[in-house]
N, C-alpha and C positions, 0 to 999 in steps of 0.2 A: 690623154696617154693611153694605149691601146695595151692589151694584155702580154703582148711578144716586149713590147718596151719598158718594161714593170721596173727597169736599176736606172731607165732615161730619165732625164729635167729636162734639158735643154737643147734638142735635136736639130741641127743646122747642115744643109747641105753642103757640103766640105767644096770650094772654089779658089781660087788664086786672086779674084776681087775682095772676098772677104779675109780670107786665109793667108794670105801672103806675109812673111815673117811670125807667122805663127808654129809652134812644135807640142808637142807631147813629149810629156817627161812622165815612163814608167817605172814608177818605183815597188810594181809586186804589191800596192796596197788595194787593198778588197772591201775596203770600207766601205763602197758605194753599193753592196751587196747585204748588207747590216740589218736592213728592215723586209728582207723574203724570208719566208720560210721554204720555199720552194722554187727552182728554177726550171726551165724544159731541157731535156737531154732529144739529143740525134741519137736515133736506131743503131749508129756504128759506134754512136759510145759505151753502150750496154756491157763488151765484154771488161774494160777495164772502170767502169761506174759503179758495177754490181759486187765487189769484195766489200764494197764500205758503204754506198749508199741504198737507200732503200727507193726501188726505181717503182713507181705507180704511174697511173693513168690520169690525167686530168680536163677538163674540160663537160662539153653537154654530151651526150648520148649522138647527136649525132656531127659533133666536132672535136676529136680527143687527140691527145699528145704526150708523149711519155714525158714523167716531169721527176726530178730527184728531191729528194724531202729532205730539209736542212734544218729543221725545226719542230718543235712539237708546238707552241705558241706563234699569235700573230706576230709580224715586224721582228722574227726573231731568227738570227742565223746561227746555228750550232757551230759551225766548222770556220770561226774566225777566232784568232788568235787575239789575246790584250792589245797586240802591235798592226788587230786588223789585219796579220799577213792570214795565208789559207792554210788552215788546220785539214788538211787531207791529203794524200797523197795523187788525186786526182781533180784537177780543175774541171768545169764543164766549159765545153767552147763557148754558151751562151754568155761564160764571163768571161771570158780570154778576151773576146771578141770586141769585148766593152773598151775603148767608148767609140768604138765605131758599131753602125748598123748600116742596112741597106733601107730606103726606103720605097717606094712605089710611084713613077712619076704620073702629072695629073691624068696622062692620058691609059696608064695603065699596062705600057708595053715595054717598060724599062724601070731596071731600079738603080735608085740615085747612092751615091755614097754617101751617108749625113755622118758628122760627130756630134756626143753630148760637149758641148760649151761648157757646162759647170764643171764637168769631173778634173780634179784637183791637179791633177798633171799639164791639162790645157793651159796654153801661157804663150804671151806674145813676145817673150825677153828670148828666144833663140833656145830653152832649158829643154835639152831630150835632141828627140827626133825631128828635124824640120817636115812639113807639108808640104811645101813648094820648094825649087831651087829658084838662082836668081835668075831662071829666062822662063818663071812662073809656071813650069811644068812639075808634074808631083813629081816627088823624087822615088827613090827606090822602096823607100818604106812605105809608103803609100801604094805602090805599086803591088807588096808580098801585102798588105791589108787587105788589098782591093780582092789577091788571090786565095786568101784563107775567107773573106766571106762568099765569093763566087761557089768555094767547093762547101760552104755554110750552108749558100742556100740547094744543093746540088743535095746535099744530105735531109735537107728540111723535106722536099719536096719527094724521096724517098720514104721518107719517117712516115708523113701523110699518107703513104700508100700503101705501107705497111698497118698503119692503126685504123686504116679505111678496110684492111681484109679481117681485121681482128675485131672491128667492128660488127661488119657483113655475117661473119661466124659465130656472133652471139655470142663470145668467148667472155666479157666483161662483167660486173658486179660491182656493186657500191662498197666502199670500205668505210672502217673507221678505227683508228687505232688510239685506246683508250690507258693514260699515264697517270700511277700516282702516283703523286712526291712521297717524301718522307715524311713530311708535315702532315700529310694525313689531305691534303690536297688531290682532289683530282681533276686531270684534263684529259679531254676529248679532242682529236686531231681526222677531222672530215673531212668532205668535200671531195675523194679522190674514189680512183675505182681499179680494181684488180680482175687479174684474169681465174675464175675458176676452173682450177684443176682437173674438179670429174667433169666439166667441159670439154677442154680439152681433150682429154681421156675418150673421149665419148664419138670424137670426130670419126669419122669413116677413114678408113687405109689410106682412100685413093688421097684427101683432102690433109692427110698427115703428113703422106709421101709428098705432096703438094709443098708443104710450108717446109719437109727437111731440105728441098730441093733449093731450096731459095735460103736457106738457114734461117729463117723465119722461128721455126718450131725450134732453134736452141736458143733464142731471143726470145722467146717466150717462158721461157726455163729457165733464162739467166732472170728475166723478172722472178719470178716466181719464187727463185734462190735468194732474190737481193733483198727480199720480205724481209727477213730475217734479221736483215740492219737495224729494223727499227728497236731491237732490241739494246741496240750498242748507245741507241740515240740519250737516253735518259742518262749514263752516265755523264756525256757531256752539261747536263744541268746544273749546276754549284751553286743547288740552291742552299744546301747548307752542309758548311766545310766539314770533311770529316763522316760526312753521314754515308750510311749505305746508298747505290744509286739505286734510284724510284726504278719501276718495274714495267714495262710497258709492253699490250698486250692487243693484238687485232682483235676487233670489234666483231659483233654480229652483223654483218652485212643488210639483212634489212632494219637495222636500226640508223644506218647510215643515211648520207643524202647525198646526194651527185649535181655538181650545177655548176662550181668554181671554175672557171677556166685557169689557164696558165702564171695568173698573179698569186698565188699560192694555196695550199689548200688551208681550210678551215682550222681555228685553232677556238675551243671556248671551254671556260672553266664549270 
């Protein structure tokens, strides 16, 4: 499983031989999001991501990807409700999107439409949405999927281009943002990297003008802004009812370490 497929099991190329009398039945459950602490955001998410999550940088030094933080521990999603519905008022397409992806066919110059087989809506009894109709042609819904991942990947391959200039301009730094319970417990949440400020700050006119031009440099602002979530993040912990929430605080940056890709950042006690 590859680090963009981290909510995938069972990825099959969606067909009218295999698929046929098959549907998806979506009931709004997020369960299959339960074990990330981190998912990746598209660049156009930023403006409505950043009131509530805390938007960081993830990946190596020279492959990075803006990614949203859903958790202070491993296999742990903050923003799921008892009923598994989504405690936030903003989904990220990476899960909307679910259980469909695109994948890359052998030859590398087209991508296939696959679905996850396991996720819990897939079903052969006709329940939800059909795949195919009966002259084995996808139907409509298949059809609005195929066009919210086309403009998916339309956004991906922008993001890329953006964290390839933010890269280029040495704007990045290691993070770590360090949580203690009430218990007297503390954790450590790594692996990711943020943009420095007096960086920024530091850039040349011409190279500012550059990124206002593109809106770039207020996307890098709304990161910068969205830091601040991580503060909201410990009150979702219940780890014990009643108590004040733990307190959680950005790290010294070179105490940090950078490596994780997009399967979630680092979480150790």
């Amino acid at each position: 499983m590859t680090a963009q497929l981290l909510i995938y099991e069972t990825v099959i190329p969606l067909s009218a031989a295999r698929h046929r009398g098959c549907a998806v039945e979506m009931a709004r459950n997020y369960g299959f999001s339960s074990k990330t602490n981190s998912v990746p955001l598209m660049a156009v998410e930023f403006p409505a991501a950043a009131s509530e999550y805390a938007i960081v940088f993830a990946g190596t030094k020279d492959n990075v990807m803006p990614a949203v933080i859903l958790g202070v521990r491993d296999s742990e999603n903050l923003f799921l409700s008892a009923d598994s519905k989504w405690d936030g008022k903003y989904v990220p397409a990476f899960l909307r999107r679910y259980p469909f992806v695109f994948s890359t066919s052998s030859d590398g110059e087209r991508f296939v439409l696959c679905i996850d087989e396991d996720y819990s809506g897939f079903n052969r009894d006709g329940r939800g949405q059909k795949l195919f109709d009966d002259d084995n042609k996808p139907t409509q819904y298949v059809q609005n999927i195929l066009t919210f991942l086309q403009e998916y990947q339309t956004q991906f391959n922008r993001t890329q281009a953006f964290c390839n200039k933010v890269r280029e301009l040495d704007l990045l730094e290691p993070m770590q943002a360090q949580v203690e319970l009430p218990s007297g417990e503390k954790l450590s949440l790594a692996g990711f990297m943020a943009v420095n400020r007096e960086k920024l700050k530091a850039l040349s006119g011409e190279k500012l003008a550059e990124l206002a031009k593109t809106d770039e440099l207020e996307l890098l602002y709304l990161h910068l802004q969205s830091m601040r979530n991580f503060q909201a993040l410990p009150s979702r912990l219940a780890v014990v009812k009643g108590a004040a929430p733990p307190v959680v605080e950005p790290g010294d940056a070179a105490e940090a370490e950078s490596g994780d890709r997009l399967n979630g950042a680092r979480a150790s006690a």
